[in-house]
C-alpha distance (Angstrom), angle and dihedral (degrees) to the residues before:
residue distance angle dihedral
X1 . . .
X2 4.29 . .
X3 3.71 86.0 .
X4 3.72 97.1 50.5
X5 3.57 93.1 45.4
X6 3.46 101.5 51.4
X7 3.75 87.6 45.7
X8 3.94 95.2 62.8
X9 4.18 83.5 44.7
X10 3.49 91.2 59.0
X11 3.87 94.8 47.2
X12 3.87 91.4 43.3
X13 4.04 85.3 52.7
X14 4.16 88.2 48.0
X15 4.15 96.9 61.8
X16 3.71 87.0 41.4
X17 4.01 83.8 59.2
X18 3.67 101.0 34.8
X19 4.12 95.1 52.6
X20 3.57 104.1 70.9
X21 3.89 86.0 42.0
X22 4.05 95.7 56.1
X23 3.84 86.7 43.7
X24 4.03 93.1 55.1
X25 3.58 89.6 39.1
X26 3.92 91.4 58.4
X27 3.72 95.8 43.1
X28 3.92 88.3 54.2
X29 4.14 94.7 46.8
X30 3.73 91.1 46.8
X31 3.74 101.8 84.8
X32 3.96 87.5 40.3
X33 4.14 84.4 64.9
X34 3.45 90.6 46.5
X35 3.16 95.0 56.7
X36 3.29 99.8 49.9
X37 3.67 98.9 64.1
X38 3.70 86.5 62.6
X39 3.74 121.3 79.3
X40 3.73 127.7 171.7
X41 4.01 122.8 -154.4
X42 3.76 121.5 -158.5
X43 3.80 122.0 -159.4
X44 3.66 145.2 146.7
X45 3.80 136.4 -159.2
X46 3.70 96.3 -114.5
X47 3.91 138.8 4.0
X48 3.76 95.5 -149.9
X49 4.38 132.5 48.3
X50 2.93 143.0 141.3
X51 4.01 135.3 -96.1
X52 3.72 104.8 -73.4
X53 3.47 98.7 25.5
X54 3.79 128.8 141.6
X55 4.12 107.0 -126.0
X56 4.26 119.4 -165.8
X57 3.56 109.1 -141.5
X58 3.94 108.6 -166.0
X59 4.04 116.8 -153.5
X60 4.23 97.4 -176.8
X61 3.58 108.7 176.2
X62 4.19 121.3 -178.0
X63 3.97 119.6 -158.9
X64 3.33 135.9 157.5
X65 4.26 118.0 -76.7
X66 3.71 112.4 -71.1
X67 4.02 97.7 21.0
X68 3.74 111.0 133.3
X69 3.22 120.5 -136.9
X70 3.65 125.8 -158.5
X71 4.12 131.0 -168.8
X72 3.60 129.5 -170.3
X73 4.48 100.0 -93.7
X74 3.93 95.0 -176.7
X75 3.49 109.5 62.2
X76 3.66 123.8 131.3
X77 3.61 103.3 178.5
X78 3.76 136.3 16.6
X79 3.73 114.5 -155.0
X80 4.23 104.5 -54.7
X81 4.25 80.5 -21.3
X82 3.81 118.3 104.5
X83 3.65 112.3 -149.8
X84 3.63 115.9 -130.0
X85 3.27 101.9 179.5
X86 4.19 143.4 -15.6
X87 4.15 125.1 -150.3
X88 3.07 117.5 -179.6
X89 4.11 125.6 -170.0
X90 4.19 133.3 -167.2
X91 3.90 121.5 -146.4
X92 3.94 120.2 179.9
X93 3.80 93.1 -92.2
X94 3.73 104.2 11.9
X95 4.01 143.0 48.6
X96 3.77 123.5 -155.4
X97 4.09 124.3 -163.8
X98 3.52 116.8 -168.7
X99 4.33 112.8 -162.5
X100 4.16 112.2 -161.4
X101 3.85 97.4 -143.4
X102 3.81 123.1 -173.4
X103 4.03 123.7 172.9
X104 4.42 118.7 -173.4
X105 3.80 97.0 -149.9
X106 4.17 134.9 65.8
X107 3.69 128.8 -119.2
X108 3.60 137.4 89.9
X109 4.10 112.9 -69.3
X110 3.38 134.8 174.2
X111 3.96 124.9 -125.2
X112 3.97 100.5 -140.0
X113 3.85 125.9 -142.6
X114 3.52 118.3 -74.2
X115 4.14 115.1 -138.7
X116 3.94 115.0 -135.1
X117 3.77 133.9 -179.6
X118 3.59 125.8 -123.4
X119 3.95 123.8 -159.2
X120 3.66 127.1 -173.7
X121 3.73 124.1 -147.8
X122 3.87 104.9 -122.2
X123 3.77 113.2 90.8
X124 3.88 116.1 -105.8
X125 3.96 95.1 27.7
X126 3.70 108.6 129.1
X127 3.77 109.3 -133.6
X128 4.13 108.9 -119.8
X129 4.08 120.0 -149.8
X130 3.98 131.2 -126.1
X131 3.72 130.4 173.9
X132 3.11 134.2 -144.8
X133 4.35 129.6 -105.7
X134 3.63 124.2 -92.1
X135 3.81 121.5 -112.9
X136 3.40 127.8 -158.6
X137 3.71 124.2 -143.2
X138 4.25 140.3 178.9
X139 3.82 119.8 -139.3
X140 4.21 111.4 -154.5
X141 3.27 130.2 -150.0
X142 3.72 110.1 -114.5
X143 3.98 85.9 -146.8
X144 3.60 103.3 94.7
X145 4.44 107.2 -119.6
X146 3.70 96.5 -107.0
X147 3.78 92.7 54.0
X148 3.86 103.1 52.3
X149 3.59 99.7 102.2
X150 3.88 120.8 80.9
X151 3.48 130.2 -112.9
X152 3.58 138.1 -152.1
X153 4.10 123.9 -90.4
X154 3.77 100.2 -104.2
X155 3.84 110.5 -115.9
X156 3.66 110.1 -93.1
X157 4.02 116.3 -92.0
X158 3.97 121.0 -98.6
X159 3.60 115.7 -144.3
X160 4.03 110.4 -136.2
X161 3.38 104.7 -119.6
X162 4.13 91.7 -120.1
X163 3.88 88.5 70.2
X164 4.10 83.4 40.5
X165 3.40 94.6 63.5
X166 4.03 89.4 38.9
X167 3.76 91.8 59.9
X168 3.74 101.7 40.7
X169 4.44 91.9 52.2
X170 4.30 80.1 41.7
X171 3.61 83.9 53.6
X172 4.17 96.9 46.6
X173 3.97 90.4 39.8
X174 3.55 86.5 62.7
X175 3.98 103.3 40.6
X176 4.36 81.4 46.2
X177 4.03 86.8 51.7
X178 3.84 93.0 46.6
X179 3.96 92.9 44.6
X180 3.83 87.5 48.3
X181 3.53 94.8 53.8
X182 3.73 91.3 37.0
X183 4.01 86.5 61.4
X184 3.94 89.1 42.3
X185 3.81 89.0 56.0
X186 3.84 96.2 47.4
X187 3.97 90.2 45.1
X188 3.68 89.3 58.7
X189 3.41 86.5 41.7
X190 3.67 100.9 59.4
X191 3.80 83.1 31.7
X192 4.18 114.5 -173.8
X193 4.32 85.1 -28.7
X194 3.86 91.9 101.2
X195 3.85 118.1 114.8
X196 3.80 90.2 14.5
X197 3.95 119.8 125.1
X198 4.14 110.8 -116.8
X199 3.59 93.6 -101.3
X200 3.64 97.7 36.2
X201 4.26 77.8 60.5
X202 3.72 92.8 38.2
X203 3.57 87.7 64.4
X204 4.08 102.0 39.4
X205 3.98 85.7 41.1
X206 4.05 86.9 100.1
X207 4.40 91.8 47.9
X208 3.90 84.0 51.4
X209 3.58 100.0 49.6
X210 3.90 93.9 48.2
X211 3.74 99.1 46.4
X212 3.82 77.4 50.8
X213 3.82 97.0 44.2
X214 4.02 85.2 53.5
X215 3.56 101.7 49.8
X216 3.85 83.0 54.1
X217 3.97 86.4 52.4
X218 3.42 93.1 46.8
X219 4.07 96.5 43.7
X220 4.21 86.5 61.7
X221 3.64 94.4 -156.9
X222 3.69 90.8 166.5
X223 3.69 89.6 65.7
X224 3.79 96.0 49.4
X225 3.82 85.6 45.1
X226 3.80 96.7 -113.9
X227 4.22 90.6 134.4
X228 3.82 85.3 145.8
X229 3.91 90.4 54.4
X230 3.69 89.6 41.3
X231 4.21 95.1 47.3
X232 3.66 86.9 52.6
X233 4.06 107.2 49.0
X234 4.00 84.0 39.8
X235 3.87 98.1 54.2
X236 4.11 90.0 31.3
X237 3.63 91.9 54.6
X238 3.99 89.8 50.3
X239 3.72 93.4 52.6
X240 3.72 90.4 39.2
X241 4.34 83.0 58.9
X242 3.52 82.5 43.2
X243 3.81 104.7 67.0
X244 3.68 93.8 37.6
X245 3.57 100.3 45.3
X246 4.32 92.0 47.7
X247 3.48 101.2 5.8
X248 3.63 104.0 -122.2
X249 4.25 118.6 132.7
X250 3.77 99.6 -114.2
X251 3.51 93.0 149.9
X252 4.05 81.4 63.7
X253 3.83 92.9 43.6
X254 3.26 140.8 83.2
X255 4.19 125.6 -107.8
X256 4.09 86.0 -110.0
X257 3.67 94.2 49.3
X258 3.41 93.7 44.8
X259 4.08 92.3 47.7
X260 4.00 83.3 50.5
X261 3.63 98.1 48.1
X262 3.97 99.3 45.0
X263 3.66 107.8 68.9
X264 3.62 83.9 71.7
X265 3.78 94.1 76.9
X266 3.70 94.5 11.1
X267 4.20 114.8 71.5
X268 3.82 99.8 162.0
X269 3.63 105.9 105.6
X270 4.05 98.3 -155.4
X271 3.91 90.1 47.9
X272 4.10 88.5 56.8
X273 3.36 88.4 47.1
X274 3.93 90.2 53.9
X275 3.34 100.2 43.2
X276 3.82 92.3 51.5
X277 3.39 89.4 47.8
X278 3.72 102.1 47.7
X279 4.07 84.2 46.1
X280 3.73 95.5 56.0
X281 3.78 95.8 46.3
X282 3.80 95.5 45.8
X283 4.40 75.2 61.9
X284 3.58 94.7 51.9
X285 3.57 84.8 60.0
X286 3.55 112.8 40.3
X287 3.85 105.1 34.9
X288 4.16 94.4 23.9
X289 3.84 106.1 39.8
X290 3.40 88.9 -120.7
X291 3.52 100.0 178.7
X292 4.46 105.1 -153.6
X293 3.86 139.7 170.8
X294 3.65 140.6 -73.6
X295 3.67 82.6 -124.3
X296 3.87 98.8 50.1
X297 3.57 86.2 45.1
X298 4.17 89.1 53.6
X299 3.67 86.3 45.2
X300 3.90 90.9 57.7
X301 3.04 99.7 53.6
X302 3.78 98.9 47.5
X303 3.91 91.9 53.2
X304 4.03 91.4 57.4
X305 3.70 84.2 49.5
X306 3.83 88.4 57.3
X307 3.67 96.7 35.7
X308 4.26 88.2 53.4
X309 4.09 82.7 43.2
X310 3.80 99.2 54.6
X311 3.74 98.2 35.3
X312 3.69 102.3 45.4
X313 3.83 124.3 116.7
X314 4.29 102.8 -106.9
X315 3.42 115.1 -122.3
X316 4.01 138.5 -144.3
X317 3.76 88.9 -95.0
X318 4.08 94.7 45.0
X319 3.98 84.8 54.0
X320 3.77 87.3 49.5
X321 3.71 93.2 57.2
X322 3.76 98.9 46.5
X323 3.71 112.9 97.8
X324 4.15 114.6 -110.6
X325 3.54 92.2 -115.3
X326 3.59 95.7 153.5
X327 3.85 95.7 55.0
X328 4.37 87.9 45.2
X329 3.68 84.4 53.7
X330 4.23 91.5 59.1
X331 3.62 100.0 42.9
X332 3.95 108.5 106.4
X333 3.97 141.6 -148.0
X334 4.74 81.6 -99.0
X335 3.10 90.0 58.0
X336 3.84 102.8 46.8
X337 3.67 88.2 48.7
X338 4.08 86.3 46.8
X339 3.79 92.7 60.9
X340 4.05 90.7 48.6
X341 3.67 88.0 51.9
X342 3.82 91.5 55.1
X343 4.15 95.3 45.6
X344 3.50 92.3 53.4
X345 3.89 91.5 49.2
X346 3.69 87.8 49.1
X347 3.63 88.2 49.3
């Protein structure tokens, strides 16, 4: 009976002992299991470049639901690696940061470890730390081997002097072609006006501009699609007609200026109105690439006819055709009945 007694004493005394010491032991084992339902996987899209190029390092790491996961967001550099940029994205039971590395030299480098945070959801738990693996990479040259040594600036090129002599007359031809056609342009220009006095032109300004104005008729660029050619010798002509009929250098002026300085001479309200409007679309096409019409190019054409027709100095011979109304408006009822008189004398 002693012995049995004292045997259930000494296993009373052993849990007493053994309690705190399981307790202890599961506090300590605890964060070990936590751990290990975390795992973080390292990997990048390629393990060789070359200098300059943009490297993907992937930091994947899988927990259990409503773990929080937290990378380093401010780094600027990461060992000889510059960071270019960090995402970083959250799934239910895993978070993924991606680091946009770039390095400017060659060589074989290392991308170290990466520390990260880990917090789990239950109030009180301290969050533990892990880190990522290293991953070695090799930057290339993108000068192939055989071509890494430098070589001398090749001596500068002499021209034989056959091909000299080639370019310089190639050069005159052209500056003789361009001053022919430079004299051309200002001949047709000043037209048949050379040699006159300025109000022997002022008055043959309208004659000039018509001949001119039919030539451009008769030329039918607008058909050949030449509407740039045909916007420019239309609107050219007018401001030619312009300066000699008023004196004013609207070839030399712009289409506002010459808008501005035409009512002046010009009171007809529907002629300003063409003239600014035949101005501004012969613009549109020459400096804008306006691309218009056959028609609007027609209708161009037939306003600076009217505008020469209804601004033009008369002549003797326009008089001559204009109808005496005046002097049918003074003849009276005596001397109606004074011409019968005389036809029946005659008679």
């Amino acid at each position: 009976m002693a012995c049995e007694k004292n045997l259930v004493r000494t296993m009373s005394n052993c849990r007493r002992t053994h309690k705190p010491v399981l307790l202890l032991t599961t506090l300590l084992l605890l964060p070990a299991a936590l751990v290990s339902q975390v795992e973080v996987y390292t990997s990048i899209d390629t393990s060789r470049g070359f200098i300059g190029d943009l490297f993907h390092l992937q930091l994947r790491t899988e927990h259990p639901r409503d773990y929080v996961v937290r990378y380093p967001d401010t780094l600027k550099t990461l060992g000889d690696f510059s960071v270019r940029d960090i995402s970083v994205k959250t799934k239910k039971k895993a978070t993924t940061a991606t680091y946009t590395l770039a390095v400017y030299d060659t060589g074989e480098y290392t991308i170290p470890s990466i520390p990260l945070t880990v917090q789990p959801p239950a109030e009180g738990e301290p969050p533990f730390h892990m880190k990522s693996s290293e991953i070695p990479i090799a930057i290339l040259s993108i000068v192939p081997p055989d071509a890494r040594e430098l070589k001398d600036i090749k001596p500068l090129m002499r021209i034989p002097p056959r091909i000299r002599w080639l370019v310089i007359l190639g050069v005159l031809g052209a500056a003789g072609i361009a001053a022919v056609l430079w004299r051309k342009m200002k001949a047709r220009r000043e037209d048949k006006s050379a040699g006159m006095t300025p109000e022997e032109r002022r008055r043959s300004a309208h004659e000039i501009a018509l001949r001119r104005l039919r030539d451009i008729r008769r030329a039918a660029y607008p058909a050949r699609g030449a509407f740039k050619l045909h916007f420019s010798e239309v609107s050219e002509t007018l401001r030619q007609y312009f300066e000699d009929r008023y004196f004013i250098p609207a070839l030399e002026m712009t289409t506002t200026e010459v808008i501005r300085e035409l009512p002046a001479y010009v009171s007809d309200d529907g002629l300003d109105q063409k003239i600014e409007a035949l101005l501004s679309l012969s613009d549109l096409v020459k400096f804008a690439k306006y691309r218009p019409s056959v028609a609007e190019a027609d209708r161009v054409l037939t306003h600076a006819f009217d505008i020469v027709e209804n601004t033009k100095i008369p002549t003797d011979h326009d008089r001559e055709e204009e109808p005496p109304s005046e002097n049918l408006n003074n003849i009276t009822v005596e001397d109606t009945h004074l011409s019968m008189r005389k036809e029946g004398e005659e008679l």
